[in-house]
C-alpha positions in Angstrom: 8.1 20.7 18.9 4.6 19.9 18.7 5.3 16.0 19.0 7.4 16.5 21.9 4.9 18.9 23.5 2.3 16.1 23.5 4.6 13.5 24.9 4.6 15.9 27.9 1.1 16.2 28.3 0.6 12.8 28.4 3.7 12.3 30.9 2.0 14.9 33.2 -2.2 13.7 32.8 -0.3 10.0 33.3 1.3 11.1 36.7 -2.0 12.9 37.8 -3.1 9.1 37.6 -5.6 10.4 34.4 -5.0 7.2 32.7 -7.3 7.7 30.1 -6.4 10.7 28.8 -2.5 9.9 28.8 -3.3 7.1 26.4 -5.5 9.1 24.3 -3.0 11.4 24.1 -0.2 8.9 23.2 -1.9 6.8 20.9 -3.5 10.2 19.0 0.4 11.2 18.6 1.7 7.8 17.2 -1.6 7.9 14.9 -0.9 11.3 13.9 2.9 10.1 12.3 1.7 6.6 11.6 -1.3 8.3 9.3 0.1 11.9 8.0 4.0 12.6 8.2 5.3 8.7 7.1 2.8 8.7 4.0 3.8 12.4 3.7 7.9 12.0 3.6 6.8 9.2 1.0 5.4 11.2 -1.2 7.6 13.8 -1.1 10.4 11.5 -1.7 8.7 10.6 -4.8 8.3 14.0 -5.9 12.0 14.9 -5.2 13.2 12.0 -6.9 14.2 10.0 -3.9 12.2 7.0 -3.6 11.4 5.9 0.1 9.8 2.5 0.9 8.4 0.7 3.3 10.5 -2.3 3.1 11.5 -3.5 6.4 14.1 -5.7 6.9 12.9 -9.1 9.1 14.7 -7.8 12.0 12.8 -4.1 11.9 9.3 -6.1 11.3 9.6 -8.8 13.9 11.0 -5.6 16.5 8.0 -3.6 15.0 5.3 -6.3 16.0 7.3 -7.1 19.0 6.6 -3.6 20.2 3.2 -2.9 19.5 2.2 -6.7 21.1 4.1 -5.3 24.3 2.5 -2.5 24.5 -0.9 -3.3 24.1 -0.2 -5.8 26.7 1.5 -3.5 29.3 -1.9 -1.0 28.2 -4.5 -3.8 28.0 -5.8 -3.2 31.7 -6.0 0.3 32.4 -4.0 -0.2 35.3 -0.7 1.8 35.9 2.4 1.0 37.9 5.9 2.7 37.7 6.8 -1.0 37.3 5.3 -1.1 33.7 7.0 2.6 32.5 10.4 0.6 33.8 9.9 -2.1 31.5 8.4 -0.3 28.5 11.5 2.3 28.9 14.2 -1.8 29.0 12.4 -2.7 26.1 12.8 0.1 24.5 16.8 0.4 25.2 17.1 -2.8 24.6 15.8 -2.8 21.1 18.3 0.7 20.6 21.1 -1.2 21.9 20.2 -3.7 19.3 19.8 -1.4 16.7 22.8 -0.1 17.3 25.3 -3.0 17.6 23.5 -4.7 14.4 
């Protein structure tokens, strides 16, 4: 609930056109999985006797890279437009869709 909490806070600062803090927000919430709960579920895994990697498959890596390159280029000017949010929110369906049918 907490993750989903601080989506909505940066949904609502974004939409109040406080640019700055939406990102801060955003990027503080991927951190916070990126850093603490993937390196935790690891370990744990370990622990339990399930081993979890991080092997990604090529396709999960190139999509992965492909992500964060478009969205630091969508974020890279500070600049909003409802535009952008359309084609974050295509890429990110599309790469589902892909997911899905793979």
């Amino acid at each position: 609930a907490g993750n989903a909490c601080e989506h909505m806070t940066a949904v609502v600062v974004a939409m109040r056109n406080k640019m700055d803090l939406a990102v801060g927000v955003a990027v503080g919430s991927s951190l916070q999985i990126a850093l603490l709960a993937l390196p935790l579920n690891i370990v744990v895994g370990w622990a339990t006797g399930h081993p979890m990697g991080l092997d990604l498959d090529p396709f999960s890596a190139l999509a992965l890279t492909a992500a964060v390159i478009h969205t630091t280029i969508i974020t890279s000017d500070a600049i909003s437009h409802w535009l952008q949010g359309v084609v974050l929110c295509a890429v990110y369906a599309i790469v589902a869709v892909t997911y899905w049918y793979r």
